[in-house]
C-alpha positions as CSV (number, residue, x, y, z in Angstrom):
1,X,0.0,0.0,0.0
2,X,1.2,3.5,-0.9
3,X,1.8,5.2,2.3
4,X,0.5,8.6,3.5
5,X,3.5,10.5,2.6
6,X,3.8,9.0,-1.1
7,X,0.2,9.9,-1.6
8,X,1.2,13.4,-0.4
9,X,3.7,13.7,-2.8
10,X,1.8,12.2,-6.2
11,X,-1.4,14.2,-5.4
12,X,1.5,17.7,-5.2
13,X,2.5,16.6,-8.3
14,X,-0.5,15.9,-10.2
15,X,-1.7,19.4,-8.9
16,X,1.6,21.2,-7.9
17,X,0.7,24.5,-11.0
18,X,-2.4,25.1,-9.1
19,X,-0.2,26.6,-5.9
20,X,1.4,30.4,-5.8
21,X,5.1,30.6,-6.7
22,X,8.2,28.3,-7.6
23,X,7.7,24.7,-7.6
24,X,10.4,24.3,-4.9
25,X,9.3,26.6,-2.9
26,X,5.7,25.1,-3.2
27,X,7.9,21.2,-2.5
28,X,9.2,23.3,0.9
29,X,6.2,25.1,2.2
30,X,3.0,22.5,1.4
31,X,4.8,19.2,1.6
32,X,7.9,20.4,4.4
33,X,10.6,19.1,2.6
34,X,13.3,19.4,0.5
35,X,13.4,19.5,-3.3
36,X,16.5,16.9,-3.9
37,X,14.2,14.6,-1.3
38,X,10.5,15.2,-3.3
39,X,12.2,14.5,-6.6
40,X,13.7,11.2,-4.9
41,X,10.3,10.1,-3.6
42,X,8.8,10.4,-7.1
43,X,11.6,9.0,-8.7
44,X,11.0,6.1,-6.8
45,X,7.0,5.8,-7.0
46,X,7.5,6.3,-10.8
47,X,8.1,2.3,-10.7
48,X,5.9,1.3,-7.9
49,X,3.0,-0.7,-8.8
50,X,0.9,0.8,-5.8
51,X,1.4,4.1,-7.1
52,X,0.1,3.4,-10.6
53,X,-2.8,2.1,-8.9
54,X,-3.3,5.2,-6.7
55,X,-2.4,8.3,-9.1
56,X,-2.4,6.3,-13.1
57,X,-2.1,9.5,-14.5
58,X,0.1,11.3,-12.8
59,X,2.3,8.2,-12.6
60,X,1.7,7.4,-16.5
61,X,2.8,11.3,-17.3
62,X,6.1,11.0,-14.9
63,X,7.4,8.0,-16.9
64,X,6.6,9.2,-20.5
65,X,8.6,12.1,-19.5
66,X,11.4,9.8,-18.2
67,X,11.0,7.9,-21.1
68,X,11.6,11.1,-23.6
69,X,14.4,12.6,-21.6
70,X,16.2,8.7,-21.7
71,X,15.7,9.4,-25.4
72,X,16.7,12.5,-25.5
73,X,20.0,11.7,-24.2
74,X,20.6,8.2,-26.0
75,X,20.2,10.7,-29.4
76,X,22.8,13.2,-28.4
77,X,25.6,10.2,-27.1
78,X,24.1,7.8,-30.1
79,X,23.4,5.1,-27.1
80,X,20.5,3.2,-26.3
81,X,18.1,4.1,-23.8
């Protein structure tokens, strides 16, 4: 099950343009913490099944963007994603 503080953080990001000022700032006064830990917390639901289940879309939009930007990269270094 996702746990409270992992809902907190995909419902901020499926919402987080609706509050007043910077995104980080937004992170540090509505959730109370840092930016380098938000972005580590949804790095890490982007792959948890629970979280699909909980937020799909927000969860579906955070991978397609993962997905583009590992693209993105593997073009300008001729890798593979």
């Amino acid at each position: 099950m996702v746990s409270e503080r992992d809902r907190e953080v995909l419902d901020f990001e499926g919402s987080w343009w609706l509050f007043p000022g910077p995104k980080d700032r937004a992170i540090r006064e509505y959730l109370e913490m840092s930016a380098t830990r938000y972005y580590q917390a949804v790095r890490r639901l982007i792959d948890d099944e629970e979280a699909i289940v909980y937020a799909p879309m927000t969860v579906l939009r955070l991978r397609r963007m993962r997905d583009e930007r590992l693209e993105q990269i593997a073009r300008r270094t001729g890798t593979k994603p």
